[in-house]
Every structure is written in structure tokens, then in C-alpha cells.
N, C-alpha and C positions, 0 to 999 in steps of 0.2 A: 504493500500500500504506500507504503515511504517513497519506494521509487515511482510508481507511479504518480504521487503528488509534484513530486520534482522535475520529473519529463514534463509534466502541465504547465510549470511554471515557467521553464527554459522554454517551451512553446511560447509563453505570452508575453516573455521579455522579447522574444525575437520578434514575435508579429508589433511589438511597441516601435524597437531600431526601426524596423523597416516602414511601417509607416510615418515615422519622423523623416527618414533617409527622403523617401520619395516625394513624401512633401514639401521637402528642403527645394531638392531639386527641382519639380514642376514648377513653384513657385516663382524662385531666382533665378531659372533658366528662358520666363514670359518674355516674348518680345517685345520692343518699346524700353523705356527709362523708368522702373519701377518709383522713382524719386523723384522727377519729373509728374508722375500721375498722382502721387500721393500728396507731395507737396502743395501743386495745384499752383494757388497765385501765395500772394506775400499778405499782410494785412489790409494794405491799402486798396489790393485786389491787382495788381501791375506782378506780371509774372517775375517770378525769383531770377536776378541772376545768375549766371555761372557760377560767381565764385560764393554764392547763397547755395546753390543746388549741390556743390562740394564739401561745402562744411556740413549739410545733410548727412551726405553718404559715409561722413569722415563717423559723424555721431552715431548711423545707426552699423560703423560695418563693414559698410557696403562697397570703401573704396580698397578691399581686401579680398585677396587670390581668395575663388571660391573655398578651396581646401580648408582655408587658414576658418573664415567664415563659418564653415558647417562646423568644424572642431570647436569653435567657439559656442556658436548656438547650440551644441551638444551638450558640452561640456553642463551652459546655464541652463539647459531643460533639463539635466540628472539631476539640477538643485532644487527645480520649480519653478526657476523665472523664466519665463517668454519675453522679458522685452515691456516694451509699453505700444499701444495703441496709436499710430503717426495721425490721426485723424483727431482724436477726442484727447491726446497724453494721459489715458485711464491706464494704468498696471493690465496685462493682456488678463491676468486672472482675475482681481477684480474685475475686469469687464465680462468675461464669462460668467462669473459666480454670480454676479448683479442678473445677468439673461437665465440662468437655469431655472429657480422655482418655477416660471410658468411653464416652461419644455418640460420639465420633472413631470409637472401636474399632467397632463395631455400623455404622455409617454406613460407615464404607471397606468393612469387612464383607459388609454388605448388598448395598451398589455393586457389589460384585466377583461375588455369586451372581446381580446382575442382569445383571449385562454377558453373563458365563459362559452362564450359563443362558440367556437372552432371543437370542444372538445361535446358540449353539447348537440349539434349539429352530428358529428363521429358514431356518439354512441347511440343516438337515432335511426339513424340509418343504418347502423349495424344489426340494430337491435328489430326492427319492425322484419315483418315480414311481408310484409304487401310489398312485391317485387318492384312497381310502377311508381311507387311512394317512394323507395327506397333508392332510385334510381336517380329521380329526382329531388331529393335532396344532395345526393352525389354528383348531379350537375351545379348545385349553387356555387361551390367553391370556386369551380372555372371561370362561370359566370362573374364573379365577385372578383377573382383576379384580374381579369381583362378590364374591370373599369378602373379609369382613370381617377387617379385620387382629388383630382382639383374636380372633375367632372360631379363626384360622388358629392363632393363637400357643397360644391353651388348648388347641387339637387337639395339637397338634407335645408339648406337655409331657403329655396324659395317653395318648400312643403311645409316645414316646419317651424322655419322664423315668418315670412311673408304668408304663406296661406294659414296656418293653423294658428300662429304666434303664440306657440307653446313654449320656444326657446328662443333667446337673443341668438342675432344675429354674428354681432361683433364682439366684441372688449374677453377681459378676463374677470367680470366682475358676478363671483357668487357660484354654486356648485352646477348651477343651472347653464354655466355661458361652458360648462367643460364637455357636455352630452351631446353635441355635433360632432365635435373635433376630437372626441372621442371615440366616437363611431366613425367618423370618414377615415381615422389613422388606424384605429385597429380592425376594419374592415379585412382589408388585405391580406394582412396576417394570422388571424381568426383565420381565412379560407387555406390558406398553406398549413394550417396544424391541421384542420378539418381535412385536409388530403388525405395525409400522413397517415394521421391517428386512423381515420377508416379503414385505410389500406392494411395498417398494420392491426389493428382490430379482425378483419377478414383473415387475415395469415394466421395470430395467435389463435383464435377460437378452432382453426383446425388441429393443433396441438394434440398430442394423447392425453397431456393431462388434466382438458379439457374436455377429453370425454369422460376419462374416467371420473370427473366430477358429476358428470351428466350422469352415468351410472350408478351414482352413489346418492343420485336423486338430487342434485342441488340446483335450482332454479337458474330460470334462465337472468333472470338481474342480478343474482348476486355472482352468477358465472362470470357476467359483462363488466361487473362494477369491481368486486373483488379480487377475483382471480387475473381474468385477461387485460384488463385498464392498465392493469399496475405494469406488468410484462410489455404491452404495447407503446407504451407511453415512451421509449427509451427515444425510438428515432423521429417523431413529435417533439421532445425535448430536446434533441440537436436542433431541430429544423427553429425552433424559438431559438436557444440562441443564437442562432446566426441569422435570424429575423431582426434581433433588439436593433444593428444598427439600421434596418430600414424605418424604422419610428423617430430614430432621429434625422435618419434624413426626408422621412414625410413631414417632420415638424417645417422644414422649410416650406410647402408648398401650404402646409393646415394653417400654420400662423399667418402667411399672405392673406389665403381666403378668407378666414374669422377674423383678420386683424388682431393677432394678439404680439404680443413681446415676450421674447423669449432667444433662444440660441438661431435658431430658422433661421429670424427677420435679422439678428445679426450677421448673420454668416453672409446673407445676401447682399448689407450693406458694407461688410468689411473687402465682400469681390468686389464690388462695384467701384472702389475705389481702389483697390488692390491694396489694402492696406496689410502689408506680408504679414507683420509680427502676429498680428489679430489672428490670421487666416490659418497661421499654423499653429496658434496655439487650441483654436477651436478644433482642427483636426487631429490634433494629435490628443483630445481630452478625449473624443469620437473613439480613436482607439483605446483609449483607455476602459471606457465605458464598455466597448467590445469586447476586449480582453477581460475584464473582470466577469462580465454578465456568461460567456463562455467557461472559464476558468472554474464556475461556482457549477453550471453545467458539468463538467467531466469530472467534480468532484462527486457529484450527485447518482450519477452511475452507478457506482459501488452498492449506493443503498439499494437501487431498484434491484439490481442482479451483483449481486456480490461478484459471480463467478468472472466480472471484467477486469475486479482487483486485482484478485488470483492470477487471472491470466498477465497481466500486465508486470506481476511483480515474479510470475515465473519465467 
């Protein structure tokens, strides 16, 4: 179990380098004058000179061999500094930490209507027998992948903020502005676990040791709920982790839509102006958040089916 904890781990420090590594480079390799766009004009609004737009680059860096560069900004992101914000001079972490709660909210949010929904949807259609019912329900997931998430959000607010006006439309104000953007983000992902988990629902109940529970008289729900849920559940619980980072990056398109504040609508306005420090310290949190929300995943394994410890540490 030991070694196995510790391959998990060296798995998630590397998927961390390499996501900093890449977004080093994509970034500082953009065409155009990263410091010239960032900068913009001067106070007065009369573009910066030359020897303005040099003492920039001298400040953030910038007039330093790449190599020299990424070693440095390595170096300060194994301490936790990113830098400061060239647009707003906020600390890059404070400016994240100030945009999470509302992404936090929306993103557990979300997570929860997919679990809920994707795993009850699963065992439904597992479960019924009426072939044509069962069938269709195992079409909705498709269905619900294929729409578009801005599509799904602008439907939900002119049925349910403009026709019904059961929910606000915009802000983040009250438990009530979370239930759109809740549902448009965890839509998507609700229907990938709902795949999963069905499929692998059909595969586990033909098991032997699911007849011989059936042999030994035990109903067909606590067969579904008990027994096979638990065993099925393994590659459903892959498929969620490696969904988590689509919730953050749907928050970008849900926060536009609803109009809320949050990590999304930053990220959108930190590319817009290409403001580096900002952009990679948000990406590189993205992996972090990925990495952990996995990490607690491959620990979790062991409980469903021990026997992956086992194997792992044999």
C-alpha cells in the first residue's frame, strides 16, 4: 500500500512540472510583444516608450534568456509566488483566492447534480426492465453530451428565469442564483458517469457472485445497491476524476452566461490582455486542483476493491 501511495504521488508531482513547463512555454513563446500588450499606454494614455517598455521587461524578467527565466519562475512557484498581476499589481494569489469562492460554489455545485443525477439515471436503467424505457434512458446521456454548454445555460435562463421566473437570471446573490449554473455545468458530466456506471453496472451484475446472491434469494435492489454499485463504481470514479477539470473549465463559459465572478471570468480577462503572471498562475492552480481531486481518487480504490493495493504493492 506504501508503494503504491508513493507511485501516486510521483505521478502528481510530474503531471504538476509538466503542466507549469508547458504553460511557461505556450505563454512566452505568443507572438507579438507580451509587454507591449500588457502594458498598453502610460497614465496619460500616450503609448510607453522604448526605454518605458525596457525597464518593464527588466522588472518582470522578461529581458532574460528564456532558460534563465523559466528557472526562475520555477524556482518562485516551488515557494508559492506567481508574481503579481501587470494589469490590476494584485499578488497573482490573492487575485485567485479573491475569484474562487464563487467557482468553488458552482463547481461542488455542479459535482453534486452530477454524481446525483449520472449515478441515478445508471441505476435506473439498469434496474427497470421494460427494454424500450431502459433504452431510453441510455440514450439521454448522448443526448446531454452533445449539447453545448452555453446553449444548455441560455435555454435553462429563458424557461426558467424569463418564462417561469422561478430563478434569477444573473449575479451570485442567494442559494437560488446557484441552480442554473449548477445544472448547465454539471449537466455534462452527470451524463459521462451515467455512461460509465451503466455500462459497468450491465458487466458487474453478470458476475457469479451475483448470481449466487440471486440464488440465495436476495432481491433484486439490494443486489443493484449493495452488492454491484459498490464493484461498478470503480471506472465511474476514474471517469469523475478526470471530469473535475472540465467544471473548471465550464466555469469559464457558466460564469459569462449567468454573469457571475469567479476564476472563469478571470481567466478570460487575464487572456485578453495576456497578462502572463495571472494566466499561469491560474493554470497551474487548474493542475493542482486536478492533481489532488485524482490523487484522493487512486487512493480511494483500495477501499472499493482492496485487491488493486495488493496488486500494486506486489
Amino acid at each position: 500500500m506504501v508503494r503504491y501511495v508513493l507511485r501516486r504521488i510521483g505521478l502528481a508531482i510530474a503531471v504538476l512540472w509538466a503542466a507549469f513547463t508547458v504553460s511557461f512555454i505556450v505563454l512566452y513563446l505568443m507572438p507579438g510583444d507580451p509587454v507591449a500588450t500588457m502594458a498598453g499606454g502610460g497614465l496619460d494614455g500616450e503609448p510607453l516608450t522604448p526605454a518605458e517598455l525596457d525597464a518593464l521587461r527588466a522588472r518582470y524578467g522578461l529581458d532574460q534568456p528564456l532558460i534563465v527565466q523559466y528557472g526562475q519562475h520555477l524556482w518562485n512557484a516551488l515557494h508559492g509566488d506567481f508574481g503579481t498581476s501587470v494589469q490590476s499589481g494584485q499578488d497573482v494569489r490573492a487575485a485567485i483566492a479573491e475569484a474562487l469562492p464563487p467557482t468553488l460554489q458552482i463547481a461542488t455545485a455542479g459535482l453534486v447534480v452530477a454524481i446525483v443525477g449520472g449515478t441515478a439515471l445508471a441505476v435506473v436503467a439498469t434496474f427497470t426492465r421494460v427494454r424500450w424505457l431502459k433504452q431510453a434512458l441510455l440514450g439521454l446521456p448522448s443526448l446531454a453530451v452533445s449539447l453545448p454548454v452555453f446553449w444548455v445555460g441560455l435555454m435553462l435562463v429563458q424557461i426558467f428565469s424569463f418564462g417561469l421566473r422561478l430563478f434569477p437570471s444573473v449575479g451570485a446573490e442567494g442559494p437560488a442564483s446557484l441552480v442554473l449554473p449548477a445544472i448547465t455545468l454539471g449537466l455534462p458530466t452527470g451524463a459521462l458517469v451515467a455512461q460509465v456506471l451503466a455500462k459497468s453496472l450491465d458487466q458487474t451484475l453478470t458476475e457469479p457472485y451475483v448470481t449466487t446472491a440471486r440464488a440465495k434469494g436476495v432481491g433484486r435492489a439490494a443486489i443493484h445497491l449493495r452488492h454491484a454499485l459498490r464493484n461498478a463504481a470503480i471506472p465511474a470514479l476514474t471517469v469523475l476524476g478526470y471530469v473535475v477539470g472540465n467544471l473548471l473549465a465550464g466555469s469559464v463559459v457558466v460564469e459569462t452566461v449567468f454573469t457571475r465572478p469567479g476564476i472563469g471570468r478571470l481567466t478570460v480577462a487575464a487572456v485578453g490582455v495576456q497578462d502572463i503572471p495571472l494566466v499561469q498562475g491560474i493554470v497551474v492552480f487548474a493542475a493542482v486542483v486536478f492533481v489532488l481531486v485524482n490523487l484522493v481518487v487512486d487512493l480511494t480504490y483500495p477501499l472499493l476493491d482492496p485487491r488493486i493495493a495488493t496488486g500494486a504493492t506486489a
